[in-house]
N, C-alpha and C positions, 0 to 999 in steps of 0.2 A: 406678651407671654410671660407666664411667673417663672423664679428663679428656679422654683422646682420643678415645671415643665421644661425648662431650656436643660436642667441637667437631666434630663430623663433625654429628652432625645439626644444631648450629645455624645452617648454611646453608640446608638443606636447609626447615626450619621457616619461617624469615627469605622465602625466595623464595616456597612456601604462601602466606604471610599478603601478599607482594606482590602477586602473583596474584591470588590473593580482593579485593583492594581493585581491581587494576585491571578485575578482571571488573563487580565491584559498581558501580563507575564507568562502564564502559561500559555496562553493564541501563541505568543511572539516563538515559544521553542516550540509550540509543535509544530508550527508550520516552519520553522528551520530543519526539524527532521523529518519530515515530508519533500519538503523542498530537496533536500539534499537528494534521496534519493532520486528524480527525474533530471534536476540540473546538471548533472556528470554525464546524461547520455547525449545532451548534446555535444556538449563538449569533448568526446570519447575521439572525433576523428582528428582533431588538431590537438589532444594531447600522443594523440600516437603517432603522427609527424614529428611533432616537436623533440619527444625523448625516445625515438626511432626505436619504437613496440610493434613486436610481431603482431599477426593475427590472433596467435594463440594465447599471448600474452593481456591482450585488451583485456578479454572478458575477466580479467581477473580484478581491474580496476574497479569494476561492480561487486566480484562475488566475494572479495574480499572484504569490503562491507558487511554484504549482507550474511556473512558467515557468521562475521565476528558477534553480529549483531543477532541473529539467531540461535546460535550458540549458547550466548552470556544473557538473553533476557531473561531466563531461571532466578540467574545471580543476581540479576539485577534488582529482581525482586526483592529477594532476602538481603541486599545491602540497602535497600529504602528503607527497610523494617530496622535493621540493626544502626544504619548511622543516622536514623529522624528523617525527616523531609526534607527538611534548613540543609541538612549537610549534605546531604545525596543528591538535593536538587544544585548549589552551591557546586559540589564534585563534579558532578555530572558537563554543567554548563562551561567549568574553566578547562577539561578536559576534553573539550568536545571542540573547542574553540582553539586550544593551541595545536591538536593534531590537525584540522583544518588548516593553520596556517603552518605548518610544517610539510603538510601534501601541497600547499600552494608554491610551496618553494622550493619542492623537490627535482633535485637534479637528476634524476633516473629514476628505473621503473621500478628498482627493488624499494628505495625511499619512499616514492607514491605508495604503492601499495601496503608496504607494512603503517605507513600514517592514517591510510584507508580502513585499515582491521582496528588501529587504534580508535577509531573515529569512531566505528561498527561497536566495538567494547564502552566508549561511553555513551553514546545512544543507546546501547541497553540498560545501561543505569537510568538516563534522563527518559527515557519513552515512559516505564509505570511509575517515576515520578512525579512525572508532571499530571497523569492521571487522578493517582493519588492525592495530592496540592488538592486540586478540584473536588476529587471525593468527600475530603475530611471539611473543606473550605465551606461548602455550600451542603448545609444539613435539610435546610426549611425544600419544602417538595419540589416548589413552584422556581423557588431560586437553581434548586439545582438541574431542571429541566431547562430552564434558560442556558446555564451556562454551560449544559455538556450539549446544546443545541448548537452554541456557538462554536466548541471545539470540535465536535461533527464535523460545521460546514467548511471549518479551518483544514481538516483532512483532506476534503475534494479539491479546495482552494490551493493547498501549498504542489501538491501533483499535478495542477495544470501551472498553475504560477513557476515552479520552476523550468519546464519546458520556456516559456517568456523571458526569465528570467535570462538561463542559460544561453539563449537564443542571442539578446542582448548583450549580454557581457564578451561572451565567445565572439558576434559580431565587429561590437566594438574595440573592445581590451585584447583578452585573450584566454585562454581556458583556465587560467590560474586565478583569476579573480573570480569564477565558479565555486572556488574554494574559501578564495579571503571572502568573500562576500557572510559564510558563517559566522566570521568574530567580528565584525559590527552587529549582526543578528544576535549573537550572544552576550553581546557587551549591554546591547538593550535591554532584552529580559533580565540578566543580571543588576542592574539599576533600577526598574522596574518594579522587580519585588523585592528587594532586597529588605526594606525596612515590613512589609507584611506579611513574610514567611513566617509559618509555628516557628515556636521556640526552639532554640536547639535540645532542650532538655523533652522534647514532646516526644520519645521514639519509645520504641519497646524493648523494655530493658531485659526482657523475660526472655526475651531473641539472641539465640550466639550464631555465630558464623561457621561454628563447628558443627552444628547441630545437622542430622541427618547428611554427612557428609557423598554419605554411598549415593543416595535417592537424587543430591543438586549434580551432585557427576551423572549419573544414569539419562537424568531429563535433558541436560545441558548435551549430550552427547546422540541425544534420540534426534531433536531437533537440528543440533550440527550434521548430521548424517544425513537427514532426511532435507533438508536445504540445500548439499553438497549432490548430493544422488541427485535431485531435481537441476540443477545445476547444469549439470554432468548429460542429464536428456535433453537439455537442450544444445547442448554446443555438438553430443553426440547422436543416440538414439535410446530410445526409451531400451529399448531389450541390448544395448550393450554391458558387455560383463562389467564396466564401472557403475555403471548407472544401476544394473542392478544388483549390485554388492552393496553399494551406499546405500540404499534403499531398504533394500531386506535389513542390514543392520540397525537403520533406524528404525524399523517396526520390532527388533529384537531386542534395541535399548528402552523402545514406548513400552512394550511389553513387562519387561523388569522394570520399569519405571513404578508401571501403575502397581505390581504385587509390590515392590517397595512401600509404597507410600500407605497400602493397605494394613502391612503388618507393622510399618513404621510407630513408634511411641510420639514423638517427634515430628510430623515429617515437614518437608518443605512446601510440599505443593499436598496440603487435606481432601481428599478427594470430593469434599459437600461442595466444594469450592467451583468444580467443573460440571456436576452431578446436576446441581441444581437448573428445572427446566429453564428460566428464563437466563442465568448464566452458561445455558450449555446452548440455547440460542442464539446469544451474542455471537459466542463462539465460533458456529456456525456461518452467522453471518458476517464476518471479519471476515474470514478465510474465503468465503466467497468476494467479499468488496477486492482484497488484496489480488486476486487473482480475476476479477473483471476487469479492475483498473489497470495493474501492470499491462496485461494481456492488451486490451481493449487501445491501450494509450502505445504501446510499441504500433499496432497493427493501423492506427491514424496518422501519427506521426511518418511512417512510412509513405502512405499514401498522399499526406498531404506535401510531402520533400518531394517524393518520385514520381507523382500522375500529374500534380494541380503546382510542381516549380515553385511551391512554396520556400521561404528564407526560413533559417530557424526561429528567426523571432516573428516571422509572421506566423509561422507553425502554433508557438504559442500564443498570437492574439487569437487563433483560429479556435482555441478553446475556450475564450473569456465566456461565450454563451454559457455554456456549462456551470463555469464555474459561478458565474450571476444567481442563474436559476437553482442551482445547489445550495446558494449560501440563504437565498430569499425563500427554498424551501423548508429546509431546516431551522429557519426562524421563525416561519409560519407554524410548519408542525412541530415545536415545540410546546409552544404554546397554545396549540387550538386543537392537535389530533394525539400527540400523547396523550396527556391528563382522561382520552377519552378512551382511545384504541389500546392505549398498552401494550407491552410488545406482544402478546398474540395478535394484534393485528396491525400494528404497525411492518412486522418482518414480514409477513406473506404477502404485503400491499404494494412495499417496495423493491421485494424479489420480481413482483408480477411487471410493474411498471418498466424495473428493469431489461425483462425478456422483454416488454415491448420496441425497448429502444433499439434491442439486439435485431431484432427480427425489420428495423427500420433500416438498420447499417446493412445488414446483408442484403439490400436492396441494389447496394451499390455496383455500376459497371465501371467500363474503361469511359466511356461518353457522359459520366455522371461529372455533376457540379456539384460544386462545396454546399448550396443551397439547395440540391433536391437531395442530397443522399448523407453529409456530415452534420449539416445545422440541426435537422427536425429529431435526428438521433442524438444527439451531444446535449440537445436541449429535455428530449423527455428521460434520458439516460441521468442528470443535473436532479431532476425532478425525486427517481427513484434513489438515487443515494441519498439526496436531501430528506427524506422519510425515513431514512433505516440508521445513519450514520448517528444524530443525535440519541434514539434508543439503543441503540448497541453500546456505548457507552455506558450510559447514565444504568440500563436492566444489568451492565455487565459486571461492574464495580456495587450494586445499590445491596445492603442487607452482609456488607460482608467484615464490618467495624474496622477502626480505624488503624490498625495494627496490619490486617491484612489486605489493603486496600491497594498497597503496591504491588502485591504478588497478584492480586486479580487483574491487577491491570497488564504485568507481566504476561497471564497468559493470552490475555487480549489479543496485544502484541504479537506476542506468539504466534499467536492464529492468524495474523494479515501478512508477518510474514513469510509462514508458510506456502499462503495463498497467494503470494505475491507471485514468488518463484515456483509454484505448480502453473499460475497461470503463462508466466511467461515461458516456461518450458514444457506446454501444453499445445499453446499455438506455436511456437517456433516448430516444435517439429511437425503438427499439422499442416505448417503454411509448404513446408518444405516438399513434404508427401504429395499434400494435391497436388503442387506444381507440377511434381513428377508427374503422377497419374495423368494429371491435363493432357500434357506435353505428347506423353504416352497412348491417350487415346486418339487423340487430334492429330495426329501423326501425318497420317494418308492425306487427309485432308488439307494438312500444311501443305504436302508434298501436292498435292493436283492444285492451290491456288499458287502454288510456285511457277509449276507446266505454266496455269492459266495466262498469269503473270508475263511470263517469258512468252509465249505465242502470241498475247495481242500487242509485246511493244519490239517483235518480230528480230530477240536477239537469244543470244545463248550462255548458260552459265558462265561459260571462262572469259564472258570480255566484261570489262568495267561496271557499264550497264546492267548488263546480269546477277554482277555479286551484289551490286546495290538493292536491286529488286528484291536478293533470298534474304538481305541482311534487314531490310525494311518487314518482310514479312514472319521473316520471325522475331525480330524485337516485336512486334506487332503482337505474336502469338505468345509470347513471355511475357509481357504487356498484360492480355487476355487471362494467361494462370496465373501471372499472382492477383487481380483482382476477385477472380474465381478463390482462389485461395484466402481471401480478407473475408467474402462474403460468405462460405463456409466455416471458418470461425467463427464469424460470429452468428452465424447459425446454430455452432456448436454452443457457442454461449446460451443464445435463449434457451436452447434445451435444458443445458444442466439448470438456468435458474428457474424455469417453469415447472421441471421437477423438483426445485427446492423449496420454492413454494407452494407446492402442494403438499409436500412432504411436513412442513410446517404446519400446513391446518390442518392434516389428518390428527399430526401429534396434537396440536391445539383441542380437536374435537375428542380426541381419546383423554387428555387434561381433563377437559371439563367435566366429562361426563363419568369421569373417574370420582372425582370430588362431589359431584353431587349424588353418587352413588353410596361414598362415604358417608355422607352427611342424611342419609335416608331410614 
């Protein structure tokens, strides 16, 4: 090779190997903030033995998070914009890393959880950065479908992988390595990219932190509200006056949000930004993955602990299928059915798949096995997020220049975890309700194979024998409604995603035919 072909590709090679490390950096944090999220729920009943937390107090180790984290991903945005990428991503990872280990070493509940909101505050910084990183990083079409294909499959991976994780360490150690386990995870990505992150001088200098003050409170306060409210229905009841104060408020602060940002000169979040179909797509379908997933992964996890004596770390190998079939589809359809389907048909392909998987789960009884009723669902369930997770990204952030690529990513975010906690505060009180109802209808019924029970082992309620009998047949019949209860959600699920994708290629078919109407 001549001396001027050899300097011609060693740029060419030089920017590859920078690329590859900044991709590899960013896999490494997002699947730390993914992960984070599921690995705490294992671990939730031996930190609440250890630092002797009420009941009421648990849920707080969660929402406290996801508050934080909801709340500030607005901010998050506009400090990616105003401190560069280098410094935000930089900020985000050392901040995220010591509050972990300050919750790992907390000696009480008020400690744990105020290091949990801190954790939630810089996860909202590092989520649309790391987005970001990728957005600006990978410009050429085919590169960048690759690598938001990998961060896709990284999303389904780190939410089954921390259930494993969790499962393992809590086994093992104890629930506090649940926690240190982030600052080895961070100490990685932070080495990792360190030498191929933009310049510190790469940000947008045109950006201040003052700017549009009223509009980052309004939004930042919409989504705290509406995360709290959802919160709130699940520990309580959807039509409680908490539940619905937080609620109604957060449609009050959406509401002044979006006239803010309309008459705004300035504003934080531009409203083309969400407007646009294939970005108000994404959107779309974020909020729904976050709230199949949450939802979806509470209501197996249960089942695989409570029916099928699973360990928490077998709980999590019980999801590796998934996570396989998720990573090896999203690498597939990156490269063979983006470039072709686009997100008009990429999103309604993998809403459908998804209801299919739903409508497999709810098949399940009390006599069902992990192989007729969790594999064949876990596995075409794998299939449908592996189709939609890599375009939800790449259509969500694509068109929107490099200055605002944190704040799209931002609202991304936003969107999953809105729908995280809609999902999970959807089925918990639907699991709850059918119970009842079960309970409630089958009543009589309990009660005559009780008689039946007692007649043919020819004894009577008050002697030993007898109580063991009604105690057998109603765990039996509790047994019967919560699985009734599993397969109903997710009954409920298929519905909402079979109408969400339909709902999509009506919009798809009104698109199109709108533009070629234009163009006539």
């Amino acid at each position: 090779m001549s001396r001027n072909n050899t300097a011609a590709v060693a740029p060419a090679v030089g920017k590859r190997v920078r690329s590859g490390a900044v991709l590899v950096s960013a896999v490494i944090t997002q699947l730390m903030l993914v992960l984070d999220m599921t690995v705490i729920a294992i671990a939730l009943p031996q930190m609440q033995d250890d630092l002797g937390m009420s009941a009421d107090q648990r849920p707080w180790v969660v929402t406290a998070y996801s508050l934080a984290f909801g709340g500030l991903i607005l901010f998050g945005g506009r400090l990616t914009a105003v401190l560069g990428i280098r410094r935000a991503y930089r900020t985000g990872l050392i901040g995220f890393a010591v509050a972990s280990l300050v919750a790992g070493l907390a000696p009480s509940f008020g400690v744990l959880v105020a290091a949990r909101a801190v954790q939630g505050g810089f996860g909202a910084l590092l989520a649309p950065t790391v987005l970001a990183l990728v957005n600006t990083t990978f410009t050429d079409q085919t590169d960048r479908t690759r690598a938001f294909g990998t961060l896709g499959a990284t999303g389904g991976l780190g939410a089954a992988v921390g259930l494993m994780v969790g499962g393992a360490l809590t086994d093992a150690l104890d629930w506090r390595w649940c926690l240190y386990v982030n600052v080895s995870i961070a100490v990685v990505a932070f080495l990792v990219g360190r030498r191929s992150l933009p310049p510190a001088s790469q940000r947008d200098r045109t950006t201040r932190i003052t700017e549009d003050v009223l509009g980052l409170a309004l939004g930042c306060a919409a989504i705290f509200s509406l995360v709290y409210g959802l919160n709130q229905a699940q520990q309580h009841e959807w039509t409680s006056t908490s539940t619905l104060i937080w609620l109604s408020a957060g449609a009050v602060f959406a509401v002044l949000f979006v006239v803010r940002e309309w008459r705004a000169r300035q504003p934080v979040l531009p409203l083309w930004l969400t407007t646009h179909p294939a970005r108000a797509a994404s959107c779309t379908v974020q909020f729904l993955n976050g709230a199949a997933q949450m939802g979806a992964f509470l209501y197996l996890t249960y089942y695989f602990q409570d029916f099928l004596g699973y360990t928490p770390l077998k709980t999590g190998i019980m999801f590796l299928p998934m996570v396989a079939t998720l990573v090896l589809t999203a690498m597939i359809a990156s490269r063979l059915l983006v470039p072709r389907l686009g997100a008009k048909g990429m999103f309604p392909l993998g809403l459908a798949i998804q209801a299919a998987a739903f409508i497999v789960l709810a098949q399940m009884t009390v006599d069902s096995t992990y192989i007729q009723a969790a594999l064949p669902g876990l596995i075409i369930y794998g299939v449908g997020v592996g189709l939609v997770m890599p375009m939800t990204f790449n259509a969500g952030t694509r068109g929107v220049g490099e200055h605002r690529s944190g704040l799209a990513s931002a609202v991304l975010n936003a969107s999953q975890q809105i729908g995280s906690s809609f999902g999970v505060a959807l089925l918990a009180t639907y699991a709850t309700h059918r119970i009842t109802d079960y309970i409630n209808a089958h009543k009589e019924a309990i009660q005559a194979d009780i008689a039946r029970a007692l007649a043919q082992a020819q004894t009577t309620p008050d002697t030993a024998a007898g109580q063991q009998i009604i105690e057998q047949i109603k765990e039996q019949a509790s047994a019967n409604a919560q699985i009734a209860a599993y397969s109903g959600g997710f009954a409920l699920l298929a519905w909402i995603f079979v109408g969400a994708s339909m709902l999509l290629v009506i919009a798809v078919l009104f698109f199109v035919l709108s533009r070629r109407k234009s163009h006539a």
